[in-house]
N, C-alpha and C positions, 0 to 999 in steps of 0.2 A: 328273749323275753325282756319284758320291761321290770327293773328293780322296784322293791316297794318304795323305796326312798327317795321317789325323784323329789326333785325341791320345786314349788308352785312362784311362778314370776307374775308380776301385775307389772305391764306398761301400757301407756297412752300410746294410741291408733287410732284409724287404721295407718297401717305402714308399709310401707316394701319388705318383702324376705326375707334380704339382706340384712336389715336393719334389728329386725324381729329377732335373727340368730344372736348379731353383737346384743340387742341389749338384756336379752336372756341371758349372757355370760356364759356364749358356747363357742366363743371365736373371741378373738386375741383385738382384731376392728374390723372396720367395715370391709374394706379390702378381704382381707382374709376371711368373711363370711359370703364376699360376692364369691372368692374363688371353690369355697366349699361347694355352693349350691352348683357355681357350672360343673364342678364335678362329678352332682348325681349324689354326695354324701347327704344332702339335708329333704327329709321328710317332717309332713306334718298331719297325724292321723292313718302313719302307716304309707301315705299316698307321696312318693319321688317328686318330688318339684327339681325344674330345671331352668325357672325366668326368676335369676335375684332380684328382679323389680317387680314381680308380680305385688299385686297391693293385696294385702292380707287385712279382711275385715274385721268390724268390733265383732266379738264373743262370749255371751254370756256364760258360756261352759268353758270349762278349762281344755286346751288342743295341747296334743301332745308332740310337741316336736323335738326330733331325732337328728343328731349331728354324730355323723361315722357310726361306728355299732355299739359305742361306752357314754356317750353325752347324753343324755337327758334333759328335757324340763316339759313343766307344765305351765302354759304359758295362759295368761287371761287377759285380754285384749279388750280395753276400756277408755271409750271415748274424753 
């Protein structure tokens, strides 16, 4: 389940995957958010992504993305 206390992130996008994980502050840098994602560890919306470059679009509603089974955030993607 998802904790009530995720913490709400606002960064400028759109972005790469990769990038969207570091700058949530769910991964240490970029490297180590690219290797999460080919791992299969990082979702957004419940749904596995597995391209650290895919471009993630602007988002008026807040997306939930998942790093391993304890990370959290709510991420709101704003041009």
């Amino acid at each position: 389940g998802v904790p009530d206390d995720v913490p709400e992130v606002t960064v400028q996008g759109p972005l790469p995957l990769f990038r969207l994980v570091s700058k949530a502050g769910l991964s240490q840098s970029n490297n180590e958010a690219r290797r999460l994602v080919d791992q299969g560890a990082v979702s957004l919306d419940g749904e596995k992504l597995s391209d650290p470059t895919r471009e993630i679009p602007l988002s008026d509603e807040p997306i939930l993305l998942k790093v391993g089974k304890r990370r959290f955030a709510r991420v709101r993607i704003e041009g």
